[in-house]
Steps between C-alpha positions, in 0.01 A plus 500: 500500500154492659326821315189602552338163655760477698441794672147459460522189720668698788155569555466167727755635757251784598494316839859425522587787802808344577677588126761794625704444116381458134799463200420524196797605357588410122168353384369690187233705563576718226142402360342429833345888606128323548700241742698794702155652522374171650836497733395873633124401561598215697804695677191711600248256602745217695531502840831555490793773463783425367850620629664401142380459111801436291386528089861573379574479196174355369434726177226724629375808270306813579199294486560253746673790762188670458318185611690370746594865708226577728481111667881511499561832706221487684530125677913408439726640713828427272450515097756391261416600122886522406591352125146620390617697202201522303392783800479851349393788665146446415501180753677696704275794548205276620789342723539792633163604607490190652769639745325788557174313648439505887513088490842445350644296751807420270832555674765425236457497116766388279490616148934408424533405140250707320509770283341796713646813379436842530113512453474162740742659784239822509165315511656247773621785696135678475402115635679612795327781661279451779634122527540389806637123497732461213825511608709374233433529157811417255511612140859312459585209563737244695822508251325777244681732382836294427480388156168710425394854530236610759303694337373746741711817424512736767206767332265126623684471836386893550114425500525354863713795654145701551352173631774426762534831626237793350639802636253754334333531921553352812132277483645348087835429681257293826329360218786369264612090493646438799503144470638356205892435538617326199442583165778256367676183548853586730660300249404758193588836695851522323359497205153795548587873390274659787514802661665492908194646628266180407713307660521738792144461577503118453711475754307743727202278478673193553678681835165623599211265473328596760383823312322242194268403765267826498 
């Protein structure tokens, strides 16, 4: 596991412009938030954007989300925090206002394998409104669901019905996500208790991208 001078040392690829990937998946950085602070200053300050950042399964807390979120939605394109279950909704509140700022350029964010429930599906879906770039954002995971229970129960699934489609006037309904198209692995559909009209309105985005692009 490289911890926090590993990360510390990524430092010395600030010129490296080329780097389009970055796994990190399964090192321990369950005690490494000052190093995942480090990783987001220098995600910020390189020359560089990267397309992916894989830190899957790699024991990250509240802390260390709360550290590492602004650098990694704001200069990755494809996130994987999946197998992070030390992630409560307190990591994933300042996740989510990450989201919500005007220089997210994150595209897909994969948060499979983690306990989000209720309280985590609402402040992620609040992450969504007025985003513009994420398209797919999965709270279950490749295979989850089969021998586990997701535990999203449909009351969590409701929070992003408003955000998909607000139908309170014509300008909320303009207004409401009209990118993101996946809010779960294919693979785990058989096994979410969601209402047909989320789904609906998935599917309308993912016909229709052209109307994301306002």
């Amino acid at each position: 596991s490289i911890g926090n001078e590993g990360l510390s040392a990524l430092a010395a690829l600030a010129n490296c412009t080329s780097l389009e990937e970055l796994d990190l998946s399964r090192n321990d950085f369950s005690m490494a938030s000052a190093g995942l602070g480090s990783l987001s200053d220098w995600l910020q300050a390189a020359l560089l954007n990267l397309n992916e950042l894989s830190l899957r399964s790699c024991g990250i807390d509240d802390e260390g989300l709360q550290a590492l979120a602004n650098g990694a939605t704001n200069h990755c394109k494809d996130l994987d925090l999946s197998e992070n279950d030390s992630i409560t909704v307190l990591g994933l509140r300042r996740l989510s206002t990450s989201l919500q700022s005007e220089s997210c350029r994150l595209e897909k964010l994969d948060l499979g394998w983690m306990d989000i429930g209720d309280d985590g599906a609402e402040v992620l879906a609040r992450g969504l409104i007025g985003n513009k770039v994420l398209i797919r954002m999965h709270l279950c995971g490749e295979g989850e669901g089969e021998d586990d229970d997701i535990a999203i129960t449909p009351a969590g699934w409701s929070a992003f019905s408003p955000v998909l489609c607000d139908a309170s006037s014509v300008n909320n309904t303009y207004l409401s996500n009209h990118t993101i198209q996946e809010l779960w692995h294919c693979d785990a559909f058989d096994f979410i208790d969601i209402d047909e009209d989320i789904v609906q309105y998935l599917r309308l985005n993912k016909a229709h991208p052209q109307y994301a692009a306002r």
